[in-house]
Residue frames as a rotation matrix with the C-alpha (Angstrom) as fourth column:
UNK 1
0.566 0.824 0.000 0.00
0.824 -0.566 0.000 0.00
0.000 0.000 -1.000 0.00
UNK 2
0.218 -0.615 -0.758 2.94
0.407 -0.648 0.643 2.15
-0.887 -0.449 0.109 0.62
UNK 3
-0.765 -0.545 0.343 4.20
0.460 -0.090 0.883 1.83
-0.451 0.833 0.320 -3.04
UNK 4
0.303 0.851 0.429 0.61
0.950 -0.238 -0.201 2.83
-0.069 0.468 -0.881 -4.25
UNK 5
0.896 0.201 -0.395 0.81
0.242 -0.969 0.056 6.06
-0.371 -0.145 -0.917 -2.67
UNK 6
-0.242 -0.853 0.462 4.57
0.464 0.317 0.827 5.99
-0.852 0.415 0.320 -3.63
UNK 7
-0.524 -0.098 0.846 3.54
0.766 0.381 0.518 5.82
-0.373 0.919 -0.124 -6.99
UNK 8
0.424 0.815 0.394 0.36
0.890 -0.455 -0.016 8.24
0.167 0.358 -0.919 -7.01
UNK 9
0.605 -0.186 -0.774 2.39
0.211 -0.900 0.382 11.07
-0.767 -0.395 -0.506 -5.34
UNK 10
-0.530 -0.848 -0.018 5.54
0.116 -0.093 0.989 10.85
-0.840 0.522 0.148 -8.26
UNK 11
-0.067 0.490 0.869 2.60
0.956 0.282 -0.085 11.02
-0.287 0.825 -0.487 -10.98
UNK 12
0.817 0.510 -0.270 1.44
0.442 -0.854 -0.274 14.88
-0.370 0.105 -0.923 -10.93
UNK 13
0.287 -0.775 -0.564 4.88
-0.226 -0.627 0.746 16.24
-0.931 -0.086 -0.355 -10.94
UNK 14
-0.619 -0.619 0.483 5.14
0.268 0.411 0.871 14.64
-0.738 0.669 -0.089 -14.41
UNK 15
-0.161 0.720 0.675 2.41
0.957 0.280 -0.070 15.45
-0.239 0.635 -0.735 -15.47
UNK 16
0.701 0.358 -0.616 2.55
0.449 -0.893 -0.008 19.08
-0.554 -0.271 -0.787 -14.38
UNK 17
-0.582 -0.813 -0.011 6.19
0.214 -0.166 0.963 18.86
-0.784 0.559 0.270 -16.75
UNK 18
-0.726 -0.056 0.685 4.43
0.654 0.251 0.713 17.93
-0.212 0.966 -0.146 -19.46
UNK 19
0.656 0.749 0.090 1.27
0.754 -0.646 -0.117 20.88
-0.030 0.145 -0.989 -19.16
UNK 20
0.617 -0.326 -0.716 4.26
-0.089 -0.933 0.349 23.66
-0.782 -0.151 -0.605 -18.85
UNK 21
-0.179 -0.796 0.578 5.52
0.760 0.261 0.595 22.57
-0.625 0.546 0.559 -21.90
UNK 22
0.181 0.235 -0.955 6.40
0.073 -0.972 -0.225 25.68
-0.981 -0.029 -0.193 -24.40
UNK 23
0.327 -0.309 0.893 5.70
0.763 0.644 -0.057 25.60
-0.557 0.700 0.446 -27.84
UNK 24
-0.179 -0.762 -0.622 8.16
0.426 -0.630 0.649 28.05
-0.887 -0.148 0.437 -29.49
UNK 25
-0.720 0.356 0.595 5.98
0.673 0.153 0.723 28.02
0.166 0.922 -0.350 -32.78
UNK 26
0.017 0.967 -0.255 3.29
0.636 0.186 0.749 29.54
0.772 -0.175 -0.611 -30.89
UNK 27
-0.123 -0.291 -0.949 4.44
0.946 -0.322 -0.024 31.11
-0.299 -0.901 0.315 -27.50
UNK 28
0.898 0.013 0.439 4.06
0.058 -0.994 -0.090 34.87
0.435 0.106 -0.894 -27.26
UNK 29
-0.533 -0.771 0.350 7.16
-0.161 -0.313 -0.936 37.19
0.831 -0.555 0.043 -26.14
UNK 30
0.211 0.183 0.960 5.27
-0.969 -0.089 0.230 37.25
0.128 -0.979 0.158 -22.17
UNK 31
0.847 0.452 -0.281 5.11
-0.440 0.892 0.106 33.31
0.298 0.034 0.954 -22.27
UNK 32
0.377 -0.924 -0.063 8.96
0.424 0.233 -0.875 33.28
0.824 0.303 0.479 -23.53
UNK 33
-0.103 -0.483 0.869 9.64
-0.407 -0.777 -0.480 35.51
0.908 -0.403 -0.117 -21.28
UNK 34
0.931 -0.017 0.365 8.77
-0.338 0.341 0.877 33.27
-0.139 -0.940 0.311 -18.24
UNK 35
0.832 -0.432 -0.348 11.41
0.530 0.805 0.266 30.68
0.165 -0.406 0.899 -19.11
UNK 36
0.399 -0.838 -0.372 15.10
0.720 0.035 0.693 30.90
-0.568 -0.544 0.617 -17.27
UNK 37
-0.345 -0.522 -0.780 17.40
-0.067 -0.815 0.575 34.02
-0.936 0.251 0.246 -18.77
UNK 38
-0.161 0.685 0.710 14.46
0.975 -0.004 0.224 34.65
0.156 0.728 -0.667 -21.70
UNK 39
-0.399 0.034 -0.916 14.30
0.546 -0.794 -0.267 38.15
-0.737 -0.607 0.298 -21.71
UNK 40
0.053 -0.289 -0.956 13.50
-0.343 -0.904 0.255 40.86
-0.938 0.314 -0.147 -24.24
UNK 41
-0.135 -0.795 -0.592 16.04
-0.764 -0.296 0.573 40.04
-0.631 0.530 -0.567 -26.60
UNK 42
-0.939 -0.337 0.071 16.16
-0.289 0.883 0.369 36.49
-0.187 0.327 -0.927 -26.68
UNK 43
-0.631 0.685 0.363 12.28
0.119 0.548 -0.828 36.44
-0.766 -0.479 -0.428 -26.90
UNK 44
0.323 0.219 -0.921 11.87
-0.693 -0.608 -0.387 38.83
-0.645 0.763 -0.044 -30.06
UNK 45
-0.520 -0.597 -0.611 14.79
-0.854 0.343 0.391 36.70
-0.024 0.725 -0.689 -31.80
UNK 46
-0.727 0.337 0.598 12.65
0.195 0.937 -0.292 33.21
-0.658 -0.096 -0.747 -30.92
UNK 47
0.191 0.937 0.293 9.21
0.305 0.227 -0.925 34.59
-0.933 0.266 -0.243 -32.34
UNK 48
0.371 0.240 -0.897 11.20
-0.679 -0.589 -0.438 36.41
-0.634 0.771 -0.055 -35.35
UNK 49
-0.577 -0.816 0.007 12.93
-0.624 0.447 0.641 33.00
-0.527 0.366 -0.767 -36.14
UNK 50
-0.191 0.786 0.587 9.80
-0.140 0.571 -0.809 31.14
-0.972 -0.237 0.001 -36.72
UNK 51
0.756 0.521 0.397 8.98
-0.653 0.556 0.514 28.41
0.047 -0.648 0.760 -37.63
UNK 52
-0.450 -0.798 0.402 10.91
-0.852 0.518 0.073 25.96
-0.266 -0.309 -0.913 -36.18
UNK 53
0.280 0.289 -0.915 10.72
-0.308 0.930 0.200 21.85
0.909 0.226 0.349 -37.14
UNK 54
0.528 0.043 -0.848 12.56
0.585 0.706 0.399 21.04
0.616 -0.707 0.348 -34.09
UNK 55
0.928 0.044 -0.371 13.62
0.313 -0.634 0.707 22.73
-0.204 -0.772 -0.602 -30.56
UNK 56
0.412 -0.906 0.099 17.03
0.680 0.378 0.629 22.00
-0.607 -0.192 0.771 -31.40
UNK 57
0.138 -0.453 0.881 17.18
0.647 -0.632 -0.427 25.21
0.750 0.629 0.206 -34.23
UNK 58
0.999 0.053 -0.012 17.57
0.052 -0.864 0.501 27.70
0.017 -0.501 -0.865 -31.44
UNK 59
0.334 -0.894 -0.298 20.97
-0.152 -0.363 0.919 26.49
-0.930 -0.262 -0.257 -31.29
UNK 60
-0.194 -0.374 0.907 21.96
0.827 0.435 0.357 25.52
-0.528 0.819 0.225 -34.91
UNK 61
0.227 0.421 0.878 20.36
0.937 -0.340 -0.080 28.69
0.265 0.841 -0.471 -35.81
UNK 62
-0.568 -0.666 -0.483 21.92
0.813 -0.364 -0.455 30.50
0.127 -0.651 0.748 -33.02
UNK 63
-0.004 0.733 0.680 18.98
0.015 -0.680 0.733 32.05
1.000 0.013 -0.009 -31.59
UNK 64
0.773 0.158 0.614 20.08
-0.565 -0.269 0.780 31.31
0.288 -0.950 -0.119 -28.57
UNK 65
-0.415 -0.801 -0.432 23.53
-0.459 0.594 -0.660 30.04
0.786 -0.075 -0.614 -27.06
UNK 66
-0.014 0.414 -0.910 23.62
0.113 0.905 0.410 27.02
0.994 -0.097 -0.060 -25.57
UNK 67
-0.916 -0.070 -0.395 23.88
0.332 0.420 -0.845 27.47
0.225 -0.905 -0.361 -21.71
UNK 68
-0.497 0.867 -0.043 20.54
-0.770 -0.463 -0.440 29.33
-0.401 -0.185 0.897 -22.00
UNK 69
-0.035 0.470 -0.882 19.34
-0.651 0.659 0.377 26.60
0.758 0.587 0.283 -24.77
UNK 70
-0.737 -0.153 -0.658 20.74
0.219 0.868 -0.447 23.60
0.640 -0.473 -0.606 -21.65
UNK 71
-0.831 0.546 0.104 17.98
-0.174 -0.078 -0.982 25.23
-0.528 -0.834 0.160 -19.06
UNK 72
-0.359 0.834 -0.419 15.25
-0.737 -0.529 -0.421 25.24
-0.573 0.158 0.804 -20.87
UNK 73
-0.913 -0.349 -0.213 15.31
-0.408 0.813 0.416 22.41
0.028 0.466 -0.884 -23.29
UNK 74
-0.895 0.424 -0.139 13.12
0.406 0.903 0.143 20.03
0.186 0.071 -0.980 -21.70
UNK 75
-0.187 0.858 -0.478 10.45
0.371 -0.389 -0.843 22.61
-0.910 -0.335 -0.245 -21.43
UNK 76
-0.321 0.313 -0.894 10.27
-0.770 -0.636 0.053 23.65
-0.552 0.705 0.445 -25.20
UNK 77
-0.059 0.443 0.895 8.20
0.776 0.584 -0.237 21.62
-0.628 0.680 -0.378 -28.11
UNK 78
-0.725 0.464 -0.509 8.15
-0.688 -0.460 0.561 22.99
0.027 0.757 0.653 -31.99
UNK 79
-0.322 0.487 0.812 5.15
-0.014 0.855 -0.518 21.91
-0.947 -0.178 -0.268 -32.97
UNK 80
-0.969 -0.232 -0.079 4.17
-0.001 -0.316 0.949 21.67
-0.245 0.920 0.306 -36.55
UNK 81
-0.337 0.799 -0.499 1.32
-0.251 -0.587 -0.770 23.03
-0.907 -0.134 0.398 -37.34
């Protein structure tokens, strides 16, 4: 019975990852502007790069350098529309 609860308590927190995901296709500049060092700058250059196929052009397209690109990551999705 322990593990249940175990189990039920380690669910939300994944789930709550996967609702703050940020698609970068899509996102306004305020939105962008929540995630880690997203400011301004880097939020103009995201929506004027558009569209993206995958998260990974921010850096290949240098829209953003990579220790900003390593926080954020697992919170961004292109989606294709």
């Amino acid at each position: 019975m322990v593990e249940e609860r175990a189990a039920s308590v380690s669910e939300p927190p994944a789930r709550a990852a996967r609702d703050m995901s940020l698609d970068i296709n899509t996102a306004q500049i305020p939105r962008l502007k929540s995630l880690t060092g997203i400011g301004d700058h880097y939020a103009k250059k995201i929506v004027e790069g558009r569209p993206y196929h995958h998260r990974e052009e921010l850096l290949t397209r240098e829209i953003l350098p990579e220790f900003i690109y390593g926080r954020i990551m697992d919170r961004l999705v292109a989606s294709q529309s």
